[in-house]
FIKOLZA-1660 file (N, C-alpha, C; in steps of 0.1 Angstrom, whole numbers, plus 5000, padded with zeros to 4 digits):
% residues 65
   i   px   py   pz ch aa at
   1 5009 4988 5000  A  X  N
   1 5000 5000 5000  A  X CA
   1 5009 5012 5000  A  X  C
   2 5006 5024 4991  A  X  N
   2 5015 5035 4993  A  X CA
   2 5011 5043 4999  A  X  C
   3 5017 5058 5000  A  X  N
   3 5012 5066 5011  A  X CA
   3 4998 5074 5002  A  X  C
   4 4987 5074 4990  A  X  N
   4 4980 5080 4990  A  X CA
   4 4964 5068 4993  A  X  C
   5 4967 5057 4987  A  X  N
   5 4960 5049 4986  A  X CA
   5 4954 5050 5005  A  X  C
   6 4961 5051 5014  A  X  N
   6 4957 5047 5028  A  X CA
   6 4949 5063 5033  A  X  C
   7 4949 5073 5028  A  X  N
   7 4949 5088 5026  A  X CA
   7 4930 5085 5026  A  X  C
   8 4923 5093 5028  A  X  N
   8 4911 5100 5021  A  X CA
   8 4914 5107 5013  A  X  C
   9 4906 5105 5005  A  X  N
   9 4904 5115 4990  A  X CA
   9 4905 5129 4991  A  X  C
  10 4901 5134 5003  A  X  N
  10 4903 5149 5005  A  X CA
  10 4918 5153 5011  A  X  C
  11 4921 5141 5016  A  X  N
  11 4937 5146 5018  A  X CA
  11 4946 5139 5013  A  X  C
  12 4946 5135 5001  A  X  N
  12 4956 5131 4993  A  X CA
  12 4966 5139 4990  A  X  C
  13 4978 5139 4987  A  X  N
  13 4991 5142 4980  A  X CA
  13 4989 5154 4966  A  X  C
  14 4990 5163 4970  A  X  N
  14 4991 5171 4953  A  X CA
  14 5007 5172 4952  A  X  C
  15 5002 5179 4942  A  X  N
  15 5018 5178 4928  A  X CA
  15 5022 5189 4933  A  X  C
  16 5035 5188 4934  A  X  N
  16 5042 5203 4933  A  X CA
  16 5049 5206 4913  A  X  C
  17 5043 5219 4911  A  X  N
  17 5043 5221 4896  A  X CA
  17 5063 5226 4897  A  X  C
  18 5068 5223 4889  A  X  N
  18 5081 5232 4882  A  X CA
  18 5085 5231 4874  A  X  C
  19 5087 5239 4869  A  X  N
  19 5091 5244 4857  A  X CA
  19 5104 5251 4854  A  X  C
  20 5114 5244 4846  A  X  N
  20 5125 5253 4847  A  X CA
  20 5131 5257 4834  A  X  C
  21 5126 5273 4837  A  X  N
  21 5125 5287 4827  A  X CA
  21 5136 5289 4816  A  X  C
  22 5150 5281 4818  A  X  N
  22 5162 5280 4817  A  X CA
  22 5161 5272 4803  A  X  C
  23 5150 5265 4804  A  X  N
  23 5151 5254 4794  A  X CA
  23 5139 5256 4788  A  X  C
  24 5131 5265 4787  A  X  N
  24 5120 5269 4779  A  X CA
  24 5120 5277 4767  A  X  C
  25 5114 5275 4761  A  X  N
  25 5117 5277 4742  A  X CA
  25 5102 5287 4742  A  X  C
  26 5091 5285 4748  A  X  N
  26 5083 5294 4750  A  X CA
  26 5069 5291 4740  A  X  C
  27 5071 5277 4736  A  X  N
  27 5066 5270 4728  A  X CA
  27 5051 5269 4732  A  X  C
  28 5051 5266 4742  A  X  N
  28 5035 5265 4744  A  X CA
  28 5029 5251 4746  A  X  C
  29 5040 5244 4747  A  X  N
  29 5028 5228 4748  A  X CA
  29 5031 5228 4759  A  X  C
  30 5038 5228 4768  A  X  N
  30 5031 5223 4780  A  X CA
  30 5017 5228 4788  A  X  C
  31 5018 5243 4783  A  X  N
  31 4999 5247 4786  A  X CA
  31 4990 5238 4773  A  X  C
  32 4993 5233 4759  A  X  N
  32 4985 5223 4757  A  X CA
  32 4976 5216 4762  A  X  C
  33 4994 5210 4765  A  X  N
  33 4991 5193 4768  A  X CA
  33 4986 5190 4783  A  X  C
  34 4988 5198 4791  A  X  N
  34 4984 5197 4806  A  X CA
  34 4974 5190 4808  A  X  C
  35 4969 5179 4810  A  X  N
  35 4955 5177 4815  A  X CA
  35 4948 5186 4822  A  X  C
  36 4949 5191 4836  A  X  N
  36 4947 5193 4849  A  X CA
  36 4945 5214 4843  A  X  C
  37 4953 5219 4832  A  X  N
  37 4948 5228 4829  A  X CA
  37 4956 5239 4841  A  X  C
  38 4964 5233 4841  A  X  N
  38 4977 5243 4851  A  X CA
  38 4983 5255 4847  A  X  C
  39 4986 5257 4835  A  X  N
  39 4993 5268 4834  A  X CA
  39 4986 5281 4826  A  X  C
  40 4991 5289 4830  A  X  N
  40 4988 5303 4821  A  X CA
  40 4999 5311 4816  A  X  C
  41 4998 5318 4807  A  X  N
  41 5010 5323 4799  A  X CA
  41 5014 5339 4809  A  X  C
  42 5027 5344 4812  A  X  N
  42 5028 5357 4817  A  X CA
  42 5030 5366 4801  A  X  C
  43 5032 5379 4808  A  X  N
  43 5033 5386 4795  A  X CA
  43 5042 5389 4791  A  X  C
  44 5055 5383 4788  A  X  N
  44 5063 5375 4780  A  X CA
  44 5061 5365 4773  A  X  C
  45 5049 5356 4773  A  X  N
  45 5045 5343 4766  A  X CA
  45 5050 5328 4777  A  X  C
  46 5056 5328 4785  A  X  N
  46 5066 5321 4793  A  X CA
  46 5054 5314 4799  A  X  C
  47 5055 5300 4803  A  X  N
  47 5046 5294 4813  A  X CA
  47 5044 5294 4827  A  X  C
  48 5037 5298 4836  A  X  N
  48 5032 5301 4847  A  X CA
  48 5023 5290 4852  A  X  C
  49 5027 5283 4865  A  X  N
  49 5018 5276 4868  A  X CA
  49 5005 5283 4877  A  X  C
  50 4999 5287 4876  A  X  N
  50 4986 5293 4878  A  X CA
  50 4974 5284 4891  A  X  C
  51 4974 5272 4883  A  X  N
  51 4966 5262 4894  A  X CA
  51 4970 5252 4893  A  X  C
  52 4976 5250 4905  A  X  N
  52 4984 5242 4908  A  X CA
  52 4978 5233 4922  A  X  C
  53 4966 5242 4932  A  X  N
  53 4965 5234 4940  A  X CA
  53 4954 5227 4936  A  X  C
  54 4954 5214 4942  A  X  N
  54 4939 5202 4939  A  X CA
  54 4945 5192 4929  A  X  C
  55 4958 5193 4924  A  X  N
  55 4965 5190 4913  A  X CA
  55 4972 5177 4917  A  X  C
  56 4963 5158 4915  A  X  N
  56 4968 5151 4919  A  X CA
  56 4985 5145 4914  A  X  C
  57 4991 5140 4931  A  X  N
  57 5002 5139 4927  A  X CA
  57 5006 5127 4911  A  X  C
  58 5016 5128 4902  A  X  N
  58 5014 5112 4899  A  X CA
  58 5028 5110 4898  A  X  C
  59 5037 5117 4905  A  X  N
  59 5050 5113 4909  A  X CA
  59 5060 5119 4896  A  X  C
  60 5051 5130 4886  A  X  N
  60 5057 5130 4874  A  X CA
  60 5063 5149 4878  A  X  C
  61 5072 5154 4871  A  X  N
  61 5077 5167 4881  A  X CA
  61 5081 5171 4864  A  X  C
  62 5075 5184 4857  A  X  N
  62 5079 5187 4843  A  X CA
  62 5089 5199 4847  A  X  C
  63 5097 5197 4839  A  X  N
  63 5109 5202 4839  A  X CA
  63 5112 5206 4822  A  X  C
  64 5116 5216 4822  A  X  N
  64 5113 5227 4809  A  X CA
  64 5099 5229 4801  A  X  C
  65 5104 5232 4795  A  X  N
  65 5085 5233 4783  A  X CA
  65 5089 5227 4771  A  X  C
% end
């Protein structure tokens, strides 16, 4: 058993979002492709994680765009 499965639904594990800016081309898929609908663009075009909490964990951590 891991640690969300033994959890309630209401207190499960969220994701911590990052994103590292360094390595971003400013391309735009990862606000695509998001499921969960996390990000918003700043006004540079750059990715911003915006909603981030309620955001289940899945152990996966995005790193550039």
């Amino acid at each position: 058993m891991n640690a969300t499965e033994d959890r309630a639904p209401e207190t499960a594990l969220t994701a911590h979002v990052a994103l590292d800016l360094e390595l971003c081309k400013v391309c735009g898929i990862c606000i695509e492709l998001c499921p969960e609908g996390v990000f918003d663009r700043d006004k540079l075009g750059y990715p911003v994680a915006a909603r981030s909490e309620g955001v289940p964990a899945s152990g996966k951590t995005l790193v550039g765009a």
